[in-house]
N, CA and C of each residue as an Amber inpcrd file, in Angstrom:
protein
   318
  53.6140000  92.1820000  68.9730000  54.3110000  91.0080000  68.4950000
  53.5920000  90.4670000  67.2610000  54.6100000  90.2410000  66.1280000
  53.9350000  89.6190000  64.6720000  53.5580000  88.2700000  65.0000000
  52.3720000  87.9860000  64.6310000  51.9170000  86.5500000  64.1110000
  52.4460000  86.1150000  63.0120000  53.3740000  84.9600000  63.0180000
  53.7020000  84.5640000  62.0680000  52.7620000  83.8160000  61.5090000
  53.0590000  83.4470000  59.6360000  52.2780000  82.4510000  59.4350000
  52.8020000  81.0180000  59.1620000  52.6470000  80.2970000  58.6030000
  53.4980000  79.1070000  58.7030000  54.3890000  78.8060000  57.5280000
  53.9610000  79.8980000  56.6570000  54.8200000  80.0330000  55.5160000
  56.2540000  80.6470000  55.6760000  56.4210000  81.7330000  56.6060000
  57.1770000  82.3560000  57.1810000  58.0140000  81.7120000  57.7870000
  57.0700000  81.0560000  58.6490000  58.3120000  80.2080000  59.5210000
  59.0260000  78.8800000  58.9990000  58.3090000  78.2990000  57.8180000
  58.9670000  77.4730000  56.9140000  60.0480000  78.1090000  56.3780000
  59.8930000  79.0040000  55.9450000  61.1690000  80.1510000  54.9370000
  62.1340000  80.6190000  55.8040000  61.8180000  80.6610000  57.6690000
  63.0480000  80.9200000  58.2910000  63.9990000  79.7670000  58.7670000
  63.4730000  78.9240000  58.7300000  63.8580000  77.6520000  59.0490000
  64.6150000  77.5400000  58.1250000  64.4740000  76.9810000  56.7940000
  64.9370000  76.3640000  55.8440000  66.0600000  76.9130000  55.3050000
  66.0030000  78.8050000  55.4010000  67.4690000  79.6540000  55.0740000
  68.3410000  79.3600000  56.6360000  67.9880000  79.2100000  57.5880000
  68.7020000  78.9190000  58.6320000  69.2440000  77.4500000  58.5430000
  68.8940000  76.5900000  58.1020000  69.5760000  75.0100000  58.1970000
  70.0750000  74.8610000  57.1010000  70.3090000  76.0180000  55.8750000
  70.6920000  76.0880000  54.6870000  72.3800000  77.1420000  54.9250000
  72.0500000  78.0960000  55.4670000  73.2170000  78.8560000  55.9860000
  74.1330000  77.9880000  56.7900000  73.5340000  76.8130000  57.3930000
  74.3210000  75.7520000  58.4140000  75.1750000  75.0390000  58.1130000
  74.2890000  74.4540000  56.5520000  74.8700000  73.4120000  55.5710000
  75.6370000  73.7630000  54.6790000  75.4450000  75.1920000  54.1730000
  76.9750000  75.5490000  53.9030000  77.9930000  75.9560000  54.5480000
  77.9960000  76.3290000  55.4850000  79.2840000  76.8880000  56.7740000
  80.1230000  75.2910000  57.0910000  79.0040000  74.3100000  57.1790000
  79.5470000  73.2670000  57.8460000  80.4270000  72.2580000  56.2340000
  79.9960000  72.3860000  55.0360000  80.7020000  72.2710000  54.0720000
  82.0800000  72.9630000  53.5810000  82.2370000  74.3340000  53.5930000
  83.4080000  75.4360000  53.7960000  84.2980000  74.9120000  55.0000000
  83.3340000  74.3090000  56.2830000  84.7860000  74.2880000  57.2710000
  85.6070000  72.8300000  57.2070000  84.6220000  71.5910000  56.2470000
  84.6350000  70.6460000  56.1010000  85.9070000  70.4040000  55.0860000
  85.5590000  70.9870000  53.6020000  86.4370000  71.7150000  52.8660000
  87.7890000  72.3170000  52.9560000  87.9160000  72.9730000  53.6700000
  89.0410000  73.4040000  54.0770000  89.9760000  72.6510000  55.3050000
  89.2810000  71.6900000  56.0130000  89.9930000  70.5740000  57.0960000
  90.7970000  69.5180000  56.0770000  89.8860000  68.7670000  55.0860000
  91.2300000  68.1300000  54.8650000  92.1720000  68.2750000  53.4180000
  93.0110000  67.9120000  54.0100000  94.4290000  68.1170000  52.9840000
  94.4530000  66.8270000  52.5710000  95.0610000  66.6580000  51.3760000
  95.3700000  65.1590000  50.8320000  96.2570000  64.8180000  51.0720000
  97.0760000  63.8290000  51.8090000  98.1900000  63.3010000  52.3390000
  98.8600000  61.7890000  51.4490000 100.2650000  61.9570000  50.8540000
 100.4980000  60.6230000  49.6890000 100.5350000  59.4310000  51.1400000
 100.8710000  58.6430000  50.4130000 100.5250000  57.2970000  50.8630000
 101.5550000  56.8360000  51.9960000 103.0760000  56.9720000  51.9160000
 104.1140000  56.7080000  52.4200000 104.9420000  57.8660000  51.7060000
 106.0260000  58.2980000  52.8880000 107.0300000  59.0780000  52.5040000
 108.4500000  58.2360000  52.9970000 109.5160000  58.6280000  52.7150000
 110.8570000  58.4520000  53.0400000 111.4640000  59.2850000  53.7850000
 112.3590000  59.3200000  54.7060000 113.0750000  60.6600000  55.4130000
 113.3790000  61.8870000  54.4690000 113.2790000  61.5920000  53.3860000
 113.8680000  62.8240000  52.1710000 113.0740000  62.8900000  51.5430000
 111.7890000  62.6900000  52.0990000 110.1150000  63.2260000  51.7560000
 109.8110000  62.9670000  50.6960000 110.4540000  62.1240000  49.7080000
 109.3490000  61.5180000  48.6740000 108.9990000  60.0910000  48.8890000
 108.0430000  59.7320000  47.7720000 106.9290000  58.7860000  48.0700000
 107.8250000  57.3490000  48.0600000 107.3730000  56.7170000  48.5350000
 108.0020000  55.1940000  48.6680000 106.9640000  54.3030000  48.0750000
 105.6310000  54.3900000  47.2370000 105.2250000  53.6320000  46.6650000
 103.6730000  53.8570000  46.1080000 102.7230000  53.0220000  46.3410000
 101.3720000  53.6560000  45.3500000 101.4650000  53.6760000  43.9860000
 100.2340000  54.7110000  43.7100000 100.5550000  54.5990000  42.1420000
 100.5160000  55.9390000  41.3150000 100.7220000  55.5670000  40.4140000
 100.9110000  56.9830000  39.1810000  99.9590000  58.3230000  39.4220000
  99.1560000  58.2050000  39.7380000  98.6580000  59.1190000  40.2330000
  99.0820000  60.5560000  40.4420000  99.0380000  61.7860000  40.0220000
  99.5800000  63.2470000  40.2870000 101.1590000  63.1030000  40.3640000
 101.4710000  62.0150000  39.6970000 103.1760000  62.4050000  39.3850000
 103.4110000  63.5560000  38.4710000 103.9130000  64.1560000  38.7860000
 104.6640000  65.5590000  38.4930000 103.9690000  66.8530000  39.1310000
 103.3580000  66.9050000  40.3280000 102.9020000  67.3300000  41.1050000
 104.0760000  67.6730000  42.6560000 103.9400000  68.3680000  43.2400000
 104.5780000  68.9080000  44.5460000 104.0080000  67.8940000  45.0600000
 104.9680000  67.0260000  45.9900000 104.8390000  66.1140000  46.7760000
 105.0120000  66.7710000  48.5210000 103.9140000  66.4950000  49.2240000
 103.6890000  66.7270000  50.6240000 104.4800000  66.0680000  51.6820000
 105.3640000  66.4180000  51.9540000 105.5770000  65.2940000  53.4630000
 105.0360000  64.8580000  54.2060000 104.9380000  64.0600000  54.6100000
 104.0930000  63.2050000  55.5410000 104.3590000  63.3730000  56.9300000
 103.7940000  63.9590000  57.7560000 103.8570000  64.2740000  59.4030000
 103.1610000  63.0410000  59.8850000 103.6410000  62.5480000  60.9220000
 103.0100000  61.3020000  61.8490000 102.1030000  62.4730000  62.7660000
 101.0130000  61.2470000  63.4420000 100.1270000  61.7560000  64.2890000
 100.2100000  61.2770000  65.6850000 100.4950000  62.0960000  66.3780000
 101.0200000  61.8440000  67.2000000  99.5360000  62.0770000  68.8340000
  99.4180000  61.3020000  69.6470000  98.6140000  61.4190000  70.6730000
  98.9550000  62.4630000  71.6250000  98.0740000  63.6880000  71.9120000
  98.7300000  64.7590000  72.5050000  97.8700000  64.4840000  73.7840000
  99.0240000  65.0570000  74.8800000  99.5080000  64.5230000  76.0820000
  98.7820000  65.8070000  77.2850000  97.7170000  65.9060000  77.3500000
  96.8910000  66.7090000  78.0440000  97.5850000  67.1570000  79.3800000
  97.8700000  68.8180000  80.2730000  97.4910000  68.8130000  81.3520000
  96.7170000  69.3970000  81.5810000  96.4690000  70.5170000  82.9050000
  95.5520000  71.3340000  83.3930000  95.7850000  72.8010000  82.7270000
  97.1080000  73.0450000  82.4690000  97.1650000  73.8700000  81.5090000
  96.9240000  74.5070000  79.7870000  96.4950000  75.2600000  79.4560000
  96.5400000  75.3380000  78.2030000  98.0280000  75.2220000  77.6150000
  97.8900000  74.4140000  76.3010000  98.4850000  74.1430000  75.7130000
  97.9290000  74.1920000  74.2730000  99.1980000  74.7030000  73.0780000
  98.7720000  74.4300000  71.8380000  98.5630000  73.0770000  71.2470000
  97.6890000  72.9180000  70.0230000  97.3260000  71.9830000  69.7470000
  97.6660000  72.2680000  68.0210000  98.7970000  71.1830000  67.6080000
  99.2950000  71.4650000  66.6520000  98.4980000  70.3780000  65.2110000
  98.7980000  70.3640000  64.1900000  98.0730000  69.3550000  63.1230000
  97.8310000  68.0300000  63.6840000  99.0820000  67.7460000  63.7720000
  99.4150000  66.4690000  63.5290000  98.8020000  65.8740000  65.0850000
  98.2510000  66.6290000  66.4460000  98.1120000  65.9200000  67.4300000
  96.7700000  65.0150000  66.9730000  96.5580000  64.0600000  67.4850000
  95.2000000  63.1980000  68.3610000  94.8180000  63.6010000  69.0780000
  93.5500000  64.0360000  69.3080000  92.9000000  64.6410000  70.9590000
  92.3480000  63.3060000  71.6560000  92.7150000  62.9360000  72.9440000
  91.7130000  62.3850000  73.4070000  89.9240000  62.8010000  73.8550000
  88.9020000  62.3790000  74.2170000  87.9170000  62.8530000  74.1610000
  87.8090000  63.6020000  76.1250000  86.9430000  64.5330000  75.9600000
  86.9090000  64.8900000  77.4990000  87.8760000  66.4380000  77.6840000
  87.9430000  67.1460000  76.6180000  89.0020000  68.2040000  76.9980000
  88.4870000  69.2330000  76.6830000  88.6480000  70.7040000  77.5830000
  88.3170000  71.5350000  76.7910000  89.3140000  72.2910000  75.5350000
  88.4170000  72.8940000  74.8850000  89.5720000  73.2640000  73.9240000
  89.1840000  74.7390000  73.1470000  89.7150000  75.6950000  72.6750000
  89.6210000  76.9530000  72.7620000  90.0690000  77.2390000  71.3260000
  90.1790000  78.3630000  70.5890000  91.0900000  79.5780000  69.3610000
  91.2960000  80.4920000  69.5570000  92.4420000  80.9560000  69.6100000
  92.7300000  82.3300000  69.7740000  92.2490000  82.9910000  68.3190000
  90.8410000  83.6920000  68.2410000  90.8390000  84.1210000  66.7840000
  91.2720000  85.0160000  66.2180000  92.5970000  85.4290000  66.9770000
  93.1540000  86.4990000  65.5690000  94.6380000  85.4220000  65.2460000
  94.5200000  84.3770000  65.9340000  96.0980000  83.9490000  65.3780000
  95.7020000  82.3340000  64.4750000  94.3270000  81.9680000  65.0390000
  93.7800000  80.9130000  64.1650000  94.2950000  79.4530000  65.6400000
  95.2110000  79.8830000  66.3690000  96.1420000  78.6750000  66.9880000
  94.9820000  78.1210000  68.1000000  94.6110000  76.9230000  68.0580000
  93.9900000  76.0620000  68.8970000  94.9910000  75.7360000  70.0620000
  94.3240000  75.2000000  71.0990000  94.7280000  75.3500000  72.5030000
  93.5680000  74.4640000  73.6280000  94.3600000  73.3190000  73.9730000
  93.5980000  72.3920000  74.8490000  93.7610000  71.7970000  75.8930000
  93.4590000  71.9090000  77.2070000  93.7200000  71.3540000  78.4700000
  92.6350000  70.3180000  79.2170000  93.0590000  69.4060000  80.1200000
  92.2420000  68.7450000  80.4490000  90.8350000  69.8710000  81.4810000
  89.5010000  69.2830000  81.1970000  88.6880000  69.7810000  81.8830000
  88.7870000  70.1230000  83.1880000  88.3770000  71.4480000  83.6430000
  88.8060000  71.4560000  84.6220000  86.9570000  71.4520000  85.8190000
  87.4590000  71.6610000  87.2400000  85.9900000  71.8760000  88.0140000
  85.6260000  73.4710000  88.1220000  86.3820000  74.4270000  87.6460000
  85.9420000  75.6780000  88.0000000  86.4310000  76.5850000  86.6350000
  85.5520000  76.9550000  86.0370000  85.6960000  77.9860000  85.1060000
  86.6910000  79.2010000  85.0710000  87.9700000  79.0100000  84.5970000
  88.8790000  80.1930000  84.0500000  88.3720000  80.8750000  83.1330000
């Protein structure tokens, strides 16, 4: 077994909480979207200001409080999670999926 020295272990540390701080910037980055201020049923803006006029205007999705059971269920943009749930990714489809905690591991 190598003896490290303390130089070493400074230099593994520091690329490790550095590899962290960018992963956690990239996933940070890519979470939010810019959302306009107010929309109308026919999805343009109802007010604010000049700002990126002549730009593609976003519709505005409400957020809605999603309604937990024991089952998995998808978990779409626009839900609210309450706190206390587990919650999962299917990683080849990207789709999140959350049910209330349960006492025995599926």
């Amino acid at each position: 077994m190598k003896d490290w020295s303390w130089l070493e272990v400074c230099v593994a540390l520091t690329l490790t909480v550095f590899a962290g701080i960018i992963t956690l910037a990239e996933m940070l980055e890519h979470q939010h979207k810019p959302v306009p201020e107010s929309t109308s049923d026919s999805g343009e803006e109802t007010g604010g200001s000049d700002i990126g006029k002549g730009k593609k205007k976003e519709k505005r999705i409400a957020k809605v409080n999603f309604v937990p059971t024991n089952e998995w269920q998808p978990v779409e943009e626009h839900h609210i999670l309450p706190p206390g749930l587990e919650i999962r990714m299917n990683l080849q489809t990207g789709q999140n999926y959350a049910r209330r905690c349960s006492s025995n591991n599926d």
